[in-house]
C-alpha positions in Angstrom: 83.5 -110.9 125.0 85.7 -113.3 123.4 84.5 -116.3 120.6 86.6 -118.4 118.9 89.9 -115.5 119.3 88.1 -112.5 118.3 87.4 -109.9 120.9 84.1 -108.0 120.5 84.3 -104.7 122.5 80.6 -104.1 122.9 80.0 -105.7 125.8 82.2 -105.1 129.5 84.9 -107.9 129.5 83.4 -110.6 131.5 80.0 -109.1 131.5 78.2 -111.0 129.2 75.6 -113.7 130.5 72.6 -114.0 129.1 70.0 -111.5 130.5 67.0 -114.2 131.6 70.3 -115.1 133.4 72.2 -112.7 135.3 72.1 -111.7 138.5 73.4 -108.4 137.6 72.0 -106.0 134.9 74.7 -103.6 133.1 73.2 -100.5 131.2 74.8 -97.0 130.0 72.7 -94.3 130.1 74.0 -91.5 128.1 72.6 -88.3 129.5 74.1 -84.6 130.0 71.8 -82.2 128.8 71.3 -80.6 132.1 75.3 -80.5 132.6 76.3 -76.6 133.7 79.9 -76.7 133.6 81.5 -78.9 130.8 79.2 -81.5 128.7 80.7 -84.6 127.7 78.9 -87.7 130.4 77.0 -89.1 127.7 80.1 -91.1 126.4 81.2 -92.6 129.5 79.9 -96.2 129.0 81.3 -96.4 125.2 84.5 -94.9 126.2 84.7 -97.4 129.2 84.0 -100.9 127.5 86.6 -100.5 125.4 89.5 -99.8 128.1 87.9 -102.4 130.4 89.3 -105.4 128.5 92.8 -103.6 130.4 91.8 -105.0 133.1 91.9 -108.5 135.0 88.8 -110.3 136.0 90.4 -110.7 139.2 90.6 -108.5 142.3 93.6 -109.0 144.5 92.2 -106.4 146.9 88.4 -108.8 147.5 90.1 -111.8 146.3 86.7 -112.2 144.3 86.8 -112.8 140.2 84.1 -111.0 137.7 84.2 -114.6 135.7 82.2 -115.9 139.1 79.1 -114.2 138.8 76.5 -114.0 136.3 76.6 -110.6 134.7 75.2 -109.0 131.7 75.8 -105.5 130.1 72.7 -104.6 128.3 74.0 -101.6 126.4 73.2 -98.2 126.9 69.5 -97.1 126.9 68.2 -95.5 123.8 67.4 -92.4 124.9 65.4 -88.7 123.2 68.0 -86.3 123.7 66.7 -83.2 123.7 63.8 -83.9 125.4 64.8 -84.2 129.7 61.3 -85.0 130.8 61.0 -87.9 128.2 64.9 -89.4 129.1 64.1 -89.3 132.5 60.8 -91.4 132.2 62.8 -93.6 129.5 65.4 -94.2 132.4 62.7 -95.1 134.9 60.7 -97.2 132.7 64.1 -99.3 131.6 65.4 -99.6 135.6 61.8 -100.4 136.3 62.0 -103.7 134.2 65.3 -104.7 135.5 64.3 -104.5 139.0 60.7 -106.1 138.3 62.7 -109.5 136.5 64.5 -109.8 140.1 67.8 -108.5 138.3 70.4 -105.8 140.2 70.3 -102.6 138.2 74.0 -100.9 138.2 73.6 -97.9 136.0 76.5 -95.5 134.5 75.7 -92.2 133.8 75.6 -89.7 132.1 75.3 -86.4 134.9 74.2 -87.3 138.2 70.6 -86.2 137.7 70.1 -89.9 135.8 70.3 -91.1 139.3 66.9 -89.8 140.2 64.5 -91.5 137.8 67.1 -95.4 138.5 66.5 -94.2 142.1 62.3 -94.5 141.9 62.6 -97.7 140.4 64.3 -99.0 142.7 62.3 -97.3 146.1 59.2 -98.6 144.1 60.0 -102.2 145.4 62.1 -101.4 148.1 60.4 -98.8 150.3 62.4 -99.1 153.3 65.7 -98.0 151.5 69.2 -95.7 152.2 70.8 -93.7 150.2 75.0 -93.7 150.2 76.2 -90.7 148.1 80.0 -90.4 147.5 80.3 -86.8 145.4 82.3 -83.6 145.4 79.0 -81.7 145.3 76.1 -81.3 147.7 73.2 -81.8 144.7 70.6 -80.6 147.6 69.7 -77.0 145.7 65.7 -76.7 145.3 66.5 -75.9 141.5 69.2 -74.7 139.6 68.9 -72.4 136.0 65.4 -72.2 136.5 65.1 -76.3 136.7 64.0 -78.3 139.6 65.1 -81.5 138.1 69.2 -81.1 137.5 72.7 -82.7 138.1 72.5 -80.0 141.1 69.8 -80.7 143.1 69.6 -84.6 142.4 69.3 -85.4 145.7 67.4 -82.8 146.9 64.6 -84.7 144.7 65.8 -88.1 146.1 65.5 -86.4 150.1 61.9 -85.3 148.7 61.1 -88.5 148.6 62.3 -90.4 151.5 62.6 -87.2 153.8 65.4 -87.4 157.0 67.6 -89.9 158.0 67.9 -92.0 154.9 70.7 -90.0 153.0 74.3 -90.6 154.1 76.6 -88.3 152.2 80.5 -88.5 151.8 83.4 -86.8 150.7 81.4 -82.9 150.1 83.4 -80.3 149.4 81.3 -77.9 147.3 78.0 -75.7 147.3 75.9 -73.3 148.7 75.9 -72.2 152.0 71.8 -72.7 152.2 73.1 -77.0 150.8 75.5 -76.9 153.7 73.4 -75.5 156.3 70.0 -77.7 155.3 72.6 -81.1 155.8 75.1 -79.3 158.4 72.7 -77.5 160.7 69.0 -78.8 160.0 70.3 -82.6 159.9 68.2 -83.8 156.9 71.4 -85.6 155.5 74.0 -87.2 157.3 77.4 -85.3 155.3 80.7 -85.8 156.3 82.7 -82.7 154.2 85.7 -83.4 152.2 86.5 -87.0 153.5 85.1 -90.1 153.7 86.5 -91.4 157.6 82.9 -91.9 159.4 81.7 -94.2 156.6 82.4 -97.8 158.2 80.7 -96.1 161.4 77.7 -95.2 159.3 77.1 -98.5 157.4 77.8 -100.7 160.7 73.9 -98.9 161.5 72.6 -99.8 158.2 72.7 -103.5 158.9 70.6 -105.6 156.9 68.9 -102.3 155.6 68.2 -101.9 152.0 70.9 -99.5 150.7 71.3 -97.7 147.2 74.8 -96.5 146.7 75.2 -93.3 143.7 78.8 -92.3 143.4 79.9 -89.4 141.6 83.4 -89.7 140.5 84.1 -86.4 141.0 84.9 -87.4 144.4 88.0 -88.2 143.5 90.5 -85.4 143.5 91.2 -83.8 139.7 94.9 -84.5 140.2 94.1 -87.8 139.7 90.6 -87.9 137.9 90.4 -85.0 135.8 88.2 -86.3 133.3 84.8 -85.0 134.6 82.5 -82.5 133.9 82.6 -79.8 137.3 86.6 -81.1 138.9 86.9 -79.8 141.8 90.3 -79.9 143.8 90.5 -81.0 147.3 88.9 -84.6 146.8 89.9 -88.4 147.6 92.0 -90.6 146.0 91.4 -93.9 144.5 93.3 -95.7 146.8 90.5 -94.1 149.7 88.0 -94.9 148.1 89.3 -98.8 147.2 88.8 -98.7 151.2 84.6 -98.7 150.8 84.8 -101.9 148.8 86.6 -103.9 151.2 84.0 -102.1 153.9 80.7 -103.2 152.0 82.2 -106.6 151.4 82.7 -107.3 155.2 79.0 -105.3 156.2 75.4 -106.8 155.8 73.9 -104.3 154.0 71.3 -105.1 151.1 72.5 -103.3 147.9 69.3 -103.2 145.9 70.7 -100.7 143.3 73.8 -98.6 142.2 75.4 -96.0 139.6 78.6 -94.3 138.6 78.2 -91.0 137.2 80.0 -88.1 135.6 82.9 -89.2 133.7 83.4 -87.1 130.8 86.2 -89.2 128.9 87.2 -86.4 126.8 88.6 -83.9 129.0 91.5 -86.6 130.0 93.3 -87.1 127.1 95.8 -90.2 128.6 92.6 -92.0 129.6 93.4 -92.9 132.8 90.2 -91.5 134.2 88.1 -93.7 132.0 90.5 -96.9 133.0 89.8 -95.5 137.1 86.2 -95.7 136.4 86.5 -99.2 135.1 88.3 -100.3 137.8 86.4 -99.2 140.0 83.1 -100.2 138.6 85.0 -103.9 138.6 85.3 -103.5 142.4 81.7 -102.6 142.7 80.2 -105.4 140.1 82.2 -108.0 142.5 81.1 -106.1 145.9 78.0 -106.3 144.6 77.8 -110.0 143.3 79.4 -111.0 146.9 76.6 -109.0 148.3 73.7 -111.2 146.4 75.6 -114.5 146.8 75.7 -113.9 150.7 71.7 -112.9 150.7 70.7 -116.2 148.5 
């Protein structure tokens, strides 16, 4: 935000309408304590508004401008570390009022297992909703350390709730064989493993459906985004993925709700995984206000 030449880096660049205002709501949520490999997601959003102002406000690639839309970054969620049960009602409870003032929720975690509790907000007014799920990681385990509610088994919880043929999941390339074989062989998730080619064929049959899209950076491969909590080598690179904008822009899906999850800033010292993660989550903010402008 900038008044009278002085820049104030509390707020995304761009991002800072008025909330009784925006369109789209902005929060951090700073949550690893279920993390099993290396903590550090809980300072993504504080690490990212500060190397957003790197950016421009413009996208050559949609030809679309952040200053166009009416966007506000709320802050990050306070939240009672410690306590997983409690953040993960505090996240539902602070998605649940964006969604119920008619705002667009776009969350960033914190581990993936923030997703859940944004996720039932959201299905709470939109019932008849889809699930696109860009990750390194399967997250379909029934528990993991003993806990049913983790960064592993995320959306094993979500498929618990909206059962078959509502989860679409791209660019896999990690977890158990029993994850594998319950997507793979039992069908209870679309997956397409290690890539991300079959996903302008899926969302041509989500027309005009109401979608939630959850991406875990870790998609992308380490080489080039090693800044995350479980890297795992083999994945995408950005310049694949700045291919799903340009899809969703052209489709006629309904994004009712999104997140970015897992960056952990500190284990990339240049931060160029924490300036990735802004740009993409520029791309997103405009895909996303294109979206809403085309459905008014």
């Amino acid at each position: 935000m900038k008044t009278n030449n002085f820049y104030y880096l509390d707020k995304f660049m761009a991002m800072d309408s008025e909330y009784d205002l925006a369109d789209i709501v902005v929060y951090g949520v700073g949550f690893d304590g279920t993390t099993s490999n290396r903590p550090g997601t809980r300072f993504a959003s504080s690490a990212m508004r500060g190397e957003f102002y790197g950016l421009e406000t413009y996208s050559p690639i949609l030809k679309l401008d952040l200053e166009d839309y009416k966007i506000c970054d709320l802050g990050d969620l306070e939240l009672s570390i410690g306590n997983t049960e409690r953040v993960l009602d505090e996240i539902y409870q602070g998605t649940k009022q964006i969604v119920q003032d008619n705002k667009f929720p776009m969350m960033i975690g914190g581990e993936h297992l923030v997703t859940l509790p944004a996720f039932k907000a959201v299905y709470e007014k939109y019932k008849d909703i889809y699930v696109l799920h860009f990750d390194a990681h399967t997250d379909l385990r029934e528990e993991y350390n003993n806990n049913k509610n983790s960064h592993a088994t995320v959306i094993k919880r979500i498929w618990d709730i909206l059962g078959d043929d509502k989860i679409f999941q791209f660019g896999i390339r990690s977890g158990t064989k029993e994850e594998f074989d319950f997507a793979l062989n039992k069908n209870h998730t679309y997956m397409e493993v290690g890539g991300i080619t079959t996903f302008e064929e899926i969302l041509d049959k989500l027309n005009n459906k109401n979608v939630y899209l959850t991406i875990d950076l870790d998609i992308l491969d380490p080489s080039i985004f090693p800044g995350t909590g479980t890297p795992e080598p083999g994945g995408i690179t950005y310049k694949e993925l700045e291919k799903v904008f340009s899809i969703i822009k052209k489709s006629s899906i309904n994004l009712v709700g999104c997140d970015i999850v897992e960056l952990s800033p500190d284990y990339d010292n240049t931060n160029v995984s924490t300036i990735t993660a802004c740009k993409i989550l520029r791309e997103l903010s405009l895909v996303i206000g294109d979206n809403l402008e085309n459905r008014k």
